[in-house]
C-alpha positions in Angstrom: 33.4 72.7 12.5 32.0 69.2 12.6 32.9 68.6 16.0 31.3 71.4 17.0 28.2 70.4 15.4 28.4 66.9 16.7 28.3 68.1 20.3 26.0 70.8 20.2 23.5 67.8 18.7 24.0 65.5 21.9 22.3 66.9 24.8 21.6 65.4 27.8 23.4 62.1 26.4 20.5 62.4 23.6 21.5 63.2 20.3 18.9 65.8 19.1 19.2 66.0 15.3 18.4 62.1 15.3 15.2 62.5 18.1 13.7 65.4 15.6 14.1 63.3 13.0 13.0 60.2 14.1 10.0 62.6 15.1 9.7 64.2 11.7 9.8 60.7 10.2 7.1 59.4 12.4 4.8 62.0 11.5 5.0 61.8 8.1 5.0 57.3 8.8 2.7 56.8 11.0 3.0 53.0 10.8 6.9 53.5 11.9 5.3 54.1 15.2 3.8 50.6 15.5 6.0 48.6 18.1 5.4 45.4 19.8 8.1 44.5 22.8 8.5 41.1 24.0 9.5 39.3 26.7 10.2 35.6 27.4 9.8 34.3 30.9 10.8 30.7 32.6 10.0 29.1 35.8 13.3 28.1 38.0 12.0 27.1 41.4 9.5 28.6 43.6 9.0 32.3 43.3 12.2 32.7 41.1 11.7 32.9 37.4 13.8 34.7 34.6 13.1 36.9 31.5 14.8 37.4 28.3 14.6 40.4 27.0 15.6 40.6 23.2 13.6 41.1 19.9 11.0 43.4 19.3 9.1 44.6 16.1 9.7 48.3 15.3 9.9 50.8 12.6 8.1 48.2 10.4 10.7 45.4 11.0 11.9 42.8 13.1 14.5 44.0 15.1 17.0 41.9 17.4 19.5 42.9 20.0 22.8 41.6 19.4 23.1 40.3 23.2 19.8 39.6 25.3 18.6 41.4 28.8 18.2 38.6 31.3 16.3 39.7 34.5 15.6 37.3 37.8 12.6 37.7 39.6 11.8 36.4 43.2 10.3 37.3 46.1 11.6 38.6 49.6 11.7 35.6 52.4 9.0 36.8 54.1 6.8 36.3 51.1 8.4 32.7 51.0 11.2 33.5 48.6 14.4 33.4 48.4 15.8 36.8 47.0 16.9 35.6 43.9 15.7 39.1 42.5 13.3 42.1 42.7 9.2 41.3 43.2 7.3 41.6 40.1 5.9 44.4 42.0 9.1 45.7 42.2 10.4 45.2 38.9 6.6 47.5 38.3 8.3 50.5 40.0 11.3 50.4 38.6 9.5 50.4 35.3 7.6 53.5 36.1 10.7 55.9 37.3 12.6 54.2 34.5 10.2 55.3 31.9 9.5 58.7 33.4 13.2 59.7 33.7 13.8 58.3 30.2 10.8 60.2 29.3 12.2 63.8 31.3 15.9 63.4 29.5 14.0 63.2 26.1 11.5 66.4 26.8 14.7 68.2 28.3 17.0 67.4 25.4 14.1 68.8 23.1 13.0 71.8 24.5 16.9 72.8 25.1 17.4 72.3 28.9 20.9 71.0 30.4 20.3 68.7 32.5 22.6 68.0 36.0 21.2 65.3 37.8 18.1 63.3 37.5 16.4 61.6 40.3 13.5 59.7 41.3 11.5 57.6 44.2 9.1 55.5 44.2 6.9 53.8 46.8 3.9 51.8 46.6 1.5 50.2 48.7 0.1 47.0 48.7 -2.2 44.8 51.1 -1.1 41.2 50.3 -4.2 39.8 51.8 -5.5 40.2 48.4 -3.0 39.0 46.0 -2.7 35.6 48.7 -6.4 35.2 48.2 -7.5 35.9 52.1 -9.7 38.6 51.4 -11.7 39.2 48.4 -12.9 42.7 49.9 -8.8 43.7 49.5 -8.0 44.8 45.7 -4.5 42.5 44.0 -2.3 45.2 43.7 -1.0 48.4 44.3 -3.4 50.6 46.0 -1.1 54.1 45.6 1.9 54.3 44.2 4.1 57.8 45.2 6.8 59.1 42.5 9.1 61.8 43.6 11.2 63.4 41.0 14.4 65.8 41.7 15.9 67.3 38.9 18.6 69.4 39.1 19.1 71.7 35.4 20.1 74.6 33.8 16.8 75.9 33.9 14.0 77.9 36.7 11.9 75.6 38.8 9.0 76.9 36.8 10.0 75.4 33.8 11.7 72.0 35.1 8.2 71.6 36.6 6.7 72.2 33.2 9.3 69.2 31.7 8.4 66.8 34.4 4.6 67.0 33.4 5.3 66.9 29.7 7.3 63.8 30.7 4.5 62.3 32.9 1.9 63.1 29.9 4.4 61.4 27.7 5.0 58.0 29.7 4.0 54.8 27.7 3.9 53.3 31.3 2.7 56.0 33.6 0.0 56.0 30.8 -0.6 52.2 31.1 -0.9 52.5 34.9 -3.1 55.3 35.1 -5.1 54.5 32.2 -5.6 50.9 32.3 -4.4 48.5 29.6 -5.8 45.4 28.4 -4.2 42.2 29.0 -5.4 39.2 27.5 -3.9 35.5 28.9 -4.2 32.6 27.1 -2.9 28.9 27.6 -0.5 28.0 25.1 -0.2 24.2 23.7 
């Protein structure tokens, strides 16, 4: 019997019973919902840097994982780099599907849909004159950016289209993107 509960809880890889309580504890602890994510970044050489991903502040605490995320950054040759990892702008896309699939698989789970196969592309276009200082009239940044979402699920195309703009409305960074955030840089001593 308690296996049978135990796997009727997971779905989707996402075990229900703790996302509906984590929402039910939220609700009634609003300052459980407070987090602030962090990221450490150093300079190697040129375009390449590196980030460490590792403690955050959540559900009122400090929180630390055990091992950090380390991510390279770079840029392509032909924007005088070497490689040595994904653009920024890159690493901005990836961010984006990542959050929106993260943010499908948790809508799906809830609502009771089976999911198959999730998967996404995304494209976006930039004008470097811009971000290299040439042209002032030219906006730093991504102009468009195109998301294309397949989902295959135990559910009608009418309702897998409902979960994917739940998920979109959900997004902390489709939200970001679209809504503009505030970012505030300072020299430190």
């Amino acid at each position: 019997m308690v296996q049978t509960t135990q796997e009727s809880a997971v779905r989707n890889g996402v075990n229900t019973e703790q996302l509906f309580g984590t929402l039910d504890l939220v609700k009634q602890q609003p300052e459980l919902g407070a987090f602030t994510f962090r990221a450490r970044n150093q300079w190697i050489n040129g375009p390449h840097n590196r980030s460490q991903i590792q403690n955050f502040y959540g559900a009122s605490q400090e929180m630390e994982r055990e091992t950090p995320f380390i991510l390279d950054a770079g840029e392509p040759p032909v924007l005088v780099g070497d490689n040595e990892g994904p653009s920024p702008a890159e690493f901005l896309l990836h961010a984006i599907a990542a959050c929106l699939t993260s943010s499908l698989v948790y809508v799906a789970s809830a609502r009771g849909v089976r999911l198959n196969e999730v998967e996404s592309h995304v494209e976006g276009d930039i004008d470097v004159q811009g971000a290299l200082g040439l042209d002032d009239s030219i906006p730093n940044g991504y102009s468009d950016i195109r998301v294309g979402v397949r989902v295959n699920a135990d559910a009608p195309r009418e309702k897998v289209q409902q979960l994917v703009e739940r998920a979109q409305a959900r997004s902390a960074v489709f939200a970001t993107l679209t809504q503009g955030t505030k970012v505030n840089v300072s020299l430190d001593d």
